[in-house]
C-alpha positions in Angstrom: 87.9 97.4 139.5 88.8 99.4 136.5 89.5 98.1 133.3 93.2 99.1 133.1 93.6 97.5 136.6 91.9 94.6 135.2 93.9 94.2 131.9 97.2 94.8 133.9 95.8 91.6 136.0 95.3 89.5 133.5 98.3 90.1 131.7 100.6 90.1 135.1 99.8 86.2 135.7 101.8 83.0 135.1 101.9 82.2 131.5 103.5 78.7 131.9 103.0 76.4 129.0 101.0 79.0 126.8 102.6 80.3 123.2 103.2 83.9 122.4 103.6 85.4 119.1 105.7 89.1 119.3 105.8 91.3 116.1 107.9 93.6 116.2 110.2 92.3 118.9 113.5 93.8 118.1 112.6 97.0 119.7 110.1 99.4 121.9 107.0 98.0 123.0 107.6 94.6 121.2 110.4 94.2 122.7 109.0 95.1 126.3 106.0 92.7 125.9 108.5 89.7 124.8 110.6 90.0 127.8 107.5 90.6 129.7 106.0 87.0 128.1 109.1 85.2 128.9 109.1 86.2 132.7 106.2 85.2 133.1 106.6 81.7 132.0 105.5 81.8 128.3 107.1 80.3 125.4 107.5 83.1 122.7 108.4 83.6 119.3 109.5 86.8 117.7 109.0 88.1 114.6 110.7 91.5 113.6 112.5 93.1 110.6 115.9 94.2 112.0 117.5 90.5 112.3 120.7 92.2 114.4 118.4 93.5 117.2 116.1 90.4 117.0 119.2 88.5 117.9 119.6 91.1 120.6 116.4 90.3 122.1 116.0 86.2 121.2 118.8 86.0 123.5 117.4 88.5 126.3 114.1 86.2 125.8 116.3 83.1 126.2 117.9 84.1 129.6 114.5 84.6 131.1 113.1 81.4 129.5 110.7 82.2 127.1 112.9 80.4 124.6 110.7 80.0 120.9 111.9 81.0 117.4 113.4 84.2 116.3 112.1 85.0 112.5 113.3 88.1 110.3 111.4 87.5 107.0 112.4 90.4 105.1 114.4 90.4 102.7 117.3 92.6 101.8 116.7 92.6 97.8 114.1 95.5 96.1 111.1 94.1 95.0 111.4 94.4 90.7 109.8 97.0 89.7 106.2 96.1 87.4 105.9 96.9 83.8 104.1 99.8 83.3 100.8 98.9 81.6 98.9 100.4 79.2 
């Protein structure tokens, strides 16, 4: 068996009960591989910096049962800037 037929095996079975961490879940591949999770039985949380489409996909996540947390831990204020030292 190859390994990407392997991988894809591994990954394609039941995830009931197990916990799955997503960064970058509010789009792309994140996104994919948190729906993905969810059918498959897992309980995930996502983690990603746009908190509109996070919501967008918390609640896709939800409908297939994979419901865990939704956190968007930027913040929205610039960093102040450092004193320039001499």
């Amino acid at each position: 068996m190859h390994t990407i037929t392997k991988t894809r095996h591994r990954f394609a079975k039941r995830r009931d009960g197990e916990v799955v961490v997503v960064t970058g879940a509010s789009a792309g591949v994140g996104r994919a591989t948190a729906r993905a999770f969810a059918r498959r039985g897992a309980q995930v949380g996502l983690i990603a910096r746009d908190p509109e489409a996070l919501q967008a996909t918390c609640r896709d996540v939800d409908a297939l049962g994979g419901k865990g947390p939704c956190v968007s831990p930027t913040s929205r204020t610039p960093p102040k800037s450092r004193a320039r030292r001499r």
